[in-house]
N, C-alpha and C positions, 0 to 999 in steps of 0.2 A: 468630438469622437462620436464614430454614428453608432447607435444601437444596433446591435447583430441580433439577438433576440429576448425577449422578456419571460421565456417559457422554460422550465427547465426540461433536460433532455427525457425524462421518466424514466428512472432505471430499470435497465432491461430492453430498450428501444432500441429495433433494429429498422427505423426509418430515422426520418431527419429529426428525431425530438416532437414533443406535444406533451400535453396532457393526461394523466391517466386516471381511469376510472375508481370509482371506488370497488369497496367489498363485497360480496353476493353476499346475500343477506338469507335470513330464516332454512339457514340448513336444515333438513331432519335424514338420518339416515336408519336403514331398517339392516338386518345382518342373520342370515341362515348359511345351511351347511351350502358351501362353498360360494356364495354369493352376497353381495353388498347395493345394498336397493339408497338411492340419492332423490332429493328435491330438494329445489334451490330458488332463488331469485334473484334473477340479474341487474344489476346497477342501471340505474336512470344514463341519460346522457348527460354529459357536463353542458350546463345551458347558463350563462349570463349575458343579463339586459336583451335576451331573445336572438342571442346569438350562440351557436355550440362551437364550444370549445374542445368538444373530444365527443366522437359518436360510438357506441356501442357495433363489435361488429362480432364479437362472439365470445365462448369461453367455453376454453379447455380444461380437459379435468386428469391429472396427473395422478396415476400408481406406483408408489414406491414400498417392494419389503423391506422391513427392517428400520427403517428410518425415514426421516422428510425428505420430500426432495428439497434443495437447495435452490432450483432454478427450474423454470418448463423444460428443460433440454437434460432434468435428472430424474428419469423412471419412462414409463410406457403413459404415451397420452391415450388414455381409453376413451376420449369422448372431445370430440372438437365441434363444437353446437354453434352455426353459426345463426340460428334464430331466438330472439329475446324472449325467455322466460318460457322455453319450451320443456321445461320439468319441473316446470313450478306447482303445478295438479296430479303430474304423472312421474314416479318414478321412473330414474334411469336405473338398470341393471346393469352389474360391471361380475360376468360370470367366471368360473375356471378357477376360482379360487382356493387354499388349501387350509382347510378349516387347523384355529389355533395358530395359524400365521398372523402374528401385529401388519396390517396394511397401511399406509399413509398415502393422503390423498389431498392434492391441494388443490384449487381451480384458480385459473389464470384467466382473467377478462381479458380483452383486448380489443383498442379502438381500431377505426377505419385507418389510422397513420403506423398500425403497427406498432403501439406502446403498450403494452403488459403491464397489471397491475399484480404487484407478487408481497401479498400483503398475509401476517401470523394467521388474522383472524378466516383466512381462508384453509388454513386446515384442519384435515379429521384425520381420527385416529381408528380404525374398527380390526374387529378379529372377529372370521366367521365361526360357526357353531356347529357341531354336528346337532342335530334333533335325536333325543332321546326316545327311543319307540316304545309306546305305550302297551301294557297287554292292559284289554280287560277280560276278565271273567266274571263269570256269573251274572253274565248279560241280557235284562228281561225287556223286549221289544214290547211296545203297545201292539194290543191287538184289534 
């Protein structure tokens, strides 16, 4: 009986099967009135014995109100990044948002064969803020 393949298809794959990456790593998110600020880091490429097994070729970052998305194809993808590790120093800004709204946001990796990694620890939960305006009085400048 000939082997057909030794890989499982990675769910979610809308090529011929592979491999899929892991989870971004070291989320931090920041959260004001109507906007939600992201940095992340992108998964390694899958490498054994000096050979890759899944290459890194981007990840999207999915907005859902009210609840998770379930899948990349449930909410608005607000960010399809296809260079590695390019918010990893810099915030991405995801704006228009309606403060007091629960948002849900997941990021979806994906290798060069078109396999999606759609893993828990890839999501966040935030609610933006309105900023509360400060008065002061009785304000003594240096002179």
């Amino acid at each position: 009986m000939p082997i057909i393949s030794n890989f499982p298809t990675g769910g979610g794959s809308s090529g011929g099967g592979g491999l899929a990456l892991g989870a971004v790593s070291g989320i931090t998110t920041v959260v004001s009135h109507g906007k939600a600020y992201f940095k992340w880091t992108d998964p390694d490429d899958l490498v054994v014995a000096e050979s890759t097994l899944a290459a890194f070729a981007g990840t999207i970052l999915v907005r859902k109100a009210g609840s998770a998305p379930v899948s990349r194809r449930d909410g608005t993808v607000v960010l399809d990044s296809t260079t590695r590790n390019a918010y990893q120093n810099a915030y991405f800004c995801d704006s228009g948002l309606t403060d007091g709204v629960t948002y849900y946001y997941k990021f979806f990796t994906y290798t060069t064969q078109n396999v999606y990694t759609d893993l828990e620890e890839n999501l966040v939960e935030i609610t933006p803020v309105a900023v509360a305006p400060v008065s002061y009085t009785h304000l003594t400048l240096p002179t």
